[in-house]
N, C-alpha and C positions, 0 to 999 in steps of 0.2 A: 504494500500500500504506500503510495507517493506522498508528500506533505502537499500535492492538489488535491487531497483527498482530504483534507482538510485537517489543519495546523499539524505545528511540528509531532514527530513521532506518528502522524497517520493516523491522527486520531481527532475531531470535530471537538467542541468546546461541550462539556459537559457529557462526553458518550462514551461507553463505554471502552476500554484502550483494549486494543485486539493483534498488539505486536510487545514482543519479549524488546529489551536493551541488549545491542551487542557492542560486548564491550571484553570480551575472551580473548587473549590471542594465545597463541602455540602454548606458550610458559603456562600459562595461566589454568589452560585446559588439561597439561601433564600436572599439574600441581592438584588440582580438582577430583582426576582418574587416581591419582597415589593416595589424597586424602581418603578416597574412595574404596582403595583397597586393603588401608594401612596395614604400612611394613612390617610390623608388630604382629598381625594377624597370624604370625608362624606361632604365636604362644595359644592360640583360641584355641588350634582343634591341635593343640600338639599331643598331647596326653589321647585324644579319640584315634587320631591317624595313627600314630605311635603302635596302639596296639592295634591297630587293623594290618600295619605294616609288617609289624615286627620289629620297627628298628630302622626301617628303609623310608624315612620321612623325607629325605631328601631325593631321594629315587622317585617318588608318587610326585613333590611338586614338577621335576624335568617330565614325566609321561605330561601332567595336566598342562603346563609350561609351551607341550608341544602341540596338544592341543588345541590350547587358546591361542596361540599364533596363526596355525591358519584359521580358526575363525575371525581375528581380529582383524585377519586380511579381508575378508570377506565383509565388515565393518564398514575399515577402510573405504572398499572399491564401491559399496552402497550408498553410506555419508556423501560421498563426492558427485555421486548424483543424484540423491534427493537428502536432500538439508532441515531436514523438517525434526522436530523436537520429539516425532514420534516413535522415533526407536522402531525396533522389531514391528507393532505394529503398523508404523508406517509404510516401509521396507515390505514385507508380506503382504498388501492390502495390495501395490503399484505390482507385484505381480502375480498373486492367486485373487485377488476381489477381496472387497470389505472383510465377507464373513470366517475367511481365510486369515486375514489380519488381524480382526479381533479376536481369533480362538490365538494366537501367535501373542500379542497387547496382553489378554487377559492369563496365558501360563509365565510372562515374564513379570505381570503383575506378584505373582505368587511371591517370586524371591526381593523384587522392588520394594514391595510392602514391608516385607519380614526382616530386609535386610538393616533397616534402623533398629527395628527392634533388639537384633541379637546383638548390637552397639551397646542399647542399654544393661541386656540382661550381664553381658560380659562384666560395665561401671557397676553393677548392684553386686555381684559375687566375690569382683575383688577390691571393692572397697570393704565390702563385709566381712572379707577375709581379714581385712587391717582393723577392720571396726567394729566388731561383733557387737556391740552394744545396740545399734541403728539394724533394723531390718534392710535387706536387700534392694527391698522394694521402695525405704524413700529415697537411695540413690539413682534408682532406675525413675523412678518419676519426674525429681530432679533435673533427671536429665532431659526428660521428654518435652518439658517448659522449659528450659536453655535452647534445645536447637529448635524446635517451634519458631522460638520470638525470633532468632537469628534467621531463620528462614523467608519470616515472613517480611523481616524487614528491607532486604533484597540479595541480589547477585553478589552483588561487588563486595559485601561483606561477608558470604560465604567465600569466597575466593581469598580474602584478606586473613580471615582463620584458616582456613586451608595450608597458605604460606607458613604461618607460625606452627601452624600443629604436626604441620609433616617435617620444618625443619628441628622438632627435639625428639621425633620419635629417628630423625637418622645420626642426630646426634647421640642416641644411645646407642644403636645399632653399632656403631662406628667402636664405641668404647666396648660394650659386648663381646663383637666377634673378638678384638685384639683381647679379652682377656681372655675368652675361648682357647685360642689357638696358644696363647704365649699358656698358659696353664691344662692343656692337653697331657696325657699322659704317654710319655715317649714309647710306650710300647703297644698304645692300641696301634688298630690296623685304619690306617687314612681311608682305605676303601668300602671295606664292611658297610656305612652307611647307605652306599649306592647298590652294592652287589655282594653278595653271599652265594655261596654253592645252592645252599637248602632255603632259598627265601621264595614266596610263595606270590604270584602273578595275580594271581585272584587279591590275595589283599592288598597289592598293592595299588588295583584298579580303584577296589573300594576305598583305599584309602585315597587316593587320585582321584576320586566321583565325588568326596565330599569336598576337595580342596580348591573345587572348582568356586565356592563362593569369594575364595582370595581373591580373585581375579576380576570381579563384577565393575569394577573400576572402568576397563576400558569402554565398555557395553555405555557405560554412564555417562563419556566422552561426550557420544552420539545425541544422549537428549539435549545435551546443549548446542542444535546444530543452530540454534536460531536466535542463541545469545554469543556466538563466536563471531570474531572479524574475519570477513574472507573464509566462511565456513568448507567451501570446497579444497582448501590446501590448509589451513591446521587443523580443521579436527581429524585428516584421513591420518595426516603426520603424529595426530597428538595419540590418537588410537595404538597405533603402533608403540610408539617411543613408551607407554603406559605401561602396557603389555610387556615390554623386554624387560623394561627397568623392575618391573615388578618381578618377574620372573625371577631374575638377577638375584635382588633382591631377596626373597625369599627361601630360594636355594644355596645361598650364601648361609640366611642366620637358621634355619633347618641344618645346613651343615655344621655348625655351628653348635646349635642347640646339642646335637650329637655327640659334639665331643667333652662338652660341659657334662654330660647326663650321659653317658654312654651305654648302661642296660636300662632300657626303656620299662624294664618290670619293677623298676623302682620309685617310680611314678606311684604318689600315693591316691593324690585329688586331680581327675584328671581335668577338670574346668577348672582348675584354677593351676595348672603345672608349670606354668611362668616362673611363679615364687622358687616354685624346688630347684630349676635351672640357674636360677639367679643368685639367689642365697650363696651358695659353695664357693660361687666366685670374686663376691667383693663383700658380700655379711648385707646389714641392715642399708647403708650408704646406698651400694648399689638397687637395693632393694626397693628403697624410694623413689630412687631417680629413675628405675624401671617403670616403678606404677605410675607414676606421674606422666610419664613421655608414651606409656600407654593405655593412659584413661583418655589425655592429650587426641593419642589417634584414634580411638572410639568416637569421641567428641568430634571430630573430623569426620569420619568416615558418616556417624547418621546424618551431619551437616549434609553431605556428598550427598548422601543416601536419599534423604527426606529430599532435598533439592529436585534429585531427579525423577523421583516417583510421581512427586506431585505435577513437572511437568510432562511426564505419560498420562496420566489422570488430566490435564488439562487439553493435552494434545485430543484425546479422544472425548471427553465433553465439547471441546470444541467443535468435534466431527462428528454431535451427536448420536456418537456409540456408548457415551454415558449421559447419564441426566445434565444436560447444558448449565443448567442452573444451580447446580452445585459444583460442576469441577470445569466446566468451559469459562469462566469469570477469571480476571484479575484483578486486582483490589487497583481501586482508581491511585491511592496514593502511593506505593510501592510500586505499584505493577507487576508482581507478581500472583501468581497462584494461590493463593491465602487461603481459598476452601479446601482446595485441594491437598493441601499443607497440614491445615487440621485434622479431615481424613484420616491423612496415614499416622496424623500424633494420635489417632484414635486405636489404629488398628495395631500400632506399638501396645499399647496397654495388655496385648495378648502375653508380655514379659513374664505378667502375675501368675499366668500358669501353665507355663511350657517349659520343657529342658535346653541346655545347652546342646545337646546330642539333636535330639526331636529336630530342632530350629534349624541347622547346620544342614540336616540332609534334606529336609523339605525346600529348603534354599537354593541348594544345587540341582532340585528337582525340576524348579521354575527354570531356571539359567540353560543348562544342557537342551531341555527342549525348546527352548527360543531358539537357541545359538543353531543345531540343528537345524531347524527352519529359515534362520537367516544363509546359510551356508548353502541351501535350495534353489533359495529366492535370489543367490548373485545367477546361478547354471540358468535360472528359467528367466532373468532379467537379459543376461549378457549377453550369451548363447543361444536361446532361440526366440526371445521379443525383436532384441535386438541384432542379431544374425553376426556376431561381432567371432570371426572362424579363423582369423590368423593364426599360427604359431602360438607366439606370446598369448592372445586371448586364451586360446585353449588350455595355455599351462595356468592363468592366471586369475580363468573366470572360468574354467573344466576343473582341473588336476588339483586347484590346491584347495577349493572347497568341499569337492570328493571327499578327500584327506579330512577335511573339518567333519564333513557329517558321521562319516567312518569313527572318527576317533571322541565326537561327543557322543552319537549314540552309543559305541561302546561305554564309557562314564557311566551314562546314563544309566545301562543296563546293569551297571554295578552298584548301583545304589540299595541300601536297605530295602527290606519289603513294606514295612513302614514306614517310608518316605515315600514309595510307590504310589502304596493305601491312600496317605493325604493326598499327592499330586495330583492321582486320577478324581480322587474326592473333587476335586477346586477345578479337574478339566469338565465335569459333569455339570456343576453350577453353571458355569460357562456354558456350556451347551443349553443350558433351559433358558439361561439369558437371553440366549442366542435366537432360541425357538421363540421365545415372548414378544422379545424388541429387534425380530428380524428385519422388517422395512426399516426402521429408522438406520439400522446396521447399515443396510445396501446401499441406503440414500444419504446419508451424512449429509454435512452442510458443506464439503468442497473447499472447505480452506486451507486442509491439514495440503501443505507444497508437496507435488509428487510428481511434478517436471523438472526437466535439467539434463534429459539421454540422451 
């Protein structure tokens, strides 16, 4: 929308405003995807992965690691030709149809939702670990009115937390690994954590299928295609550079955590197995500056998290695939998503009664089968909408998304049977949604951007 379309920002005097502020560039958006993923996240599921693995926590991030790369390529090459804030279900919708897109929207919805949440449940268990005196639950609430009001009050100051939170969780990292490694035990085996004669493939998938919510970060890039500057050359840049750095990242302090804690059957509490890792190697001091630099990137990450949910929820009230009037609005003074915002501080509140285990694999349940679907929708975009048959195309928009579906439906299929249970539960909802509010589905109101091929 033009500012002949009346006053600046494309919006008439007194009407409602119907465009995002772009104001993202490259940095800004790898800062956003990291706060998104927090680097720290190697201590969430270490103690669950650990014993799914055996020991081989570092082995499961490099399979997921390789994974998420070629989907992120598949991100990448989507983002750069439709720019639109709607994620997956944007991306699906331009090429299976609407109702294609909103079953694709409403299972990414799954881990989008949930993925603030497990932010909080993480601040309430290990504050409570330091504080027993204070239930769990009023630091998880807590927490839920801090990123709220930061959400709601716009972009540019989620971005500006972002900055700060992701630079103290690398600054621990930094001091971590170097006390890992200078205090290793000169006679473990450096490899053992990647490979073992007797180590077992099946767990390390499972352990690989849960690990995949570390990584939601890049996916989250994408809904800010329509607060980014020149959205078709950073966010395709920013997608990627997320993805590796994180990767990196992770398999570094995983390797790491390894050699601090070297039999994984010594793990006492596994939600909370940070502390045990940490402890040994610098006492109470460390201890602190541990929790702190990763309460920090939880604080971040539901920032990230709530950020992008809300504008999927707005993307699709927009496109009257959800009720317009509650998630298509943005608050005239912020301009952002405000209902939408509230929503998911809603659907947080599911903290009070779910586990850390439960939260993790139903997360990854959401993610795999979006990503899978995105991974489709480049072959049936590129290749035969667009007839695009060269070489290059074929390795690029054929071969390496192949590889993407291949290796998340694999994940996928390694997930618990009760993370399944739930998935298919929340893909059935969707379905009678679907069946209810199918015209409005088909017919959307045509804003959501899905030209640029």
């Amino acid at each position: 929308m033009s500012n002949a379309d009346g006053g600046a920002g494309g919006r008439t005097a007194g009407a409602e405003p119907r465009e995002l502020r772009r104001i993202l560039g490259t940095g800004a958006l790898v800062l956003f995807g990291l706060a998104y993923l927090v680097p720290l996240t190697v201590f969430t599921t270490f103690g669950t992965a650990n014993r799914l693995t055996a020991g081989h926590l570092p082995m499961a991030y490099l399979v997921t690691t390789a994974a998420m790369f070629f989907t992120a390529l598949s991100y990448a090459a989507l983002v750069k030709a439709l720019p639109s804030a709607g994620s997956a279900f944007a991306y699906t919708s331009h090429a299976f149809g609407r109702r294609a897109g909103f079953i694709a929207g409403w299972t990414l919805l799954l881990d989008y939702i949930l993925l603030p949440a497990i932010n909080y449940l993480i601040i309430g268990i290990y504050l409570h670990a330091q504080f027993p005196e204070l239930p769990a639950a009023v630091f998880a609430l807590s927490a839920i009115a801090l990123v709220t009001a930061l959400n709601i009050v716009g972009i540019d100051v989620v971005r500006n937390v972002s900055l700060v939170l992701v630079g103290g969780q690398l600054a621990f990292a930094a001091v971590f690994v170097w006390l890992a490694f200078a205090r290793a035990d000169a006679g473990a085996s450096l490899l053992s954590p990647f490979y073992t004669p007797d180590m077992s493939w099946a767990g390390i998938l499972a352990g690989a299928a849960i690990l995949c919510l570390s990584f939601l970060g890049f996916d989250a890039v994408s809904t800010l295609s329509e607060e980014a500057v020149d959205p078709r050359r950073t966010v395709p840049r920013a997608i990627l550079l997320t993805t590796l750095a994180g990767g990196l990242i992770f398999i570094v302090l995983a390797y790491a955590s390894s050699l601090a804690l070297p039999d994984w059957r010594a793990i006492r509490a596994a939600d909370s197995a940070g502390i045990e890792i940490v402890a040994p190697l610098g006492g109470p001091i460390l201890v602190a500056f541990f929790l702190a630099a990763y309460i920090a990137g939880c604080i971040a990450s539901a920032v990230a998290a709530q950020a992008s949910v809300s504008r999927i929820l707005y993307a699709m009230g927009r496109d009257g695939v959800l009720p317009h009037r509650l998630f298509g609005v943005l608050s005239e003074r912020f301009r952002t998503p405000a209902r939408a915002t509230l929503v998911v501080a809603a659907a947080s509140l599911v903290v009070l009664v779910t586990t850390l285990d439960t939260l993790a694999s139903v997360i990854s349940f959401g993610a795999l089968f979006a990503f899978s679907i995105v991974n489709v929708a480049v072959v049936k975009i590129f290749l035969i909408d667009d007839r695009r048959r060269s070489p290059g195309a074929l390795l690029r928009y054929g071969l390496c998304p192949t590889i993407g579906v291949v290796l998340t439906g694999w994940l996928w299929l390694s997930l618990s049977g009760a993370a399944l249970a739930v998935g298919f539960a929340w893909l059935a909802v969707g379905g009678l949604y679907l069946a209810m509010r199918g015209a409005a589905v088909r017919r959307g109101t045509g804003i959501t951007n899905f030209s640029g091929l």
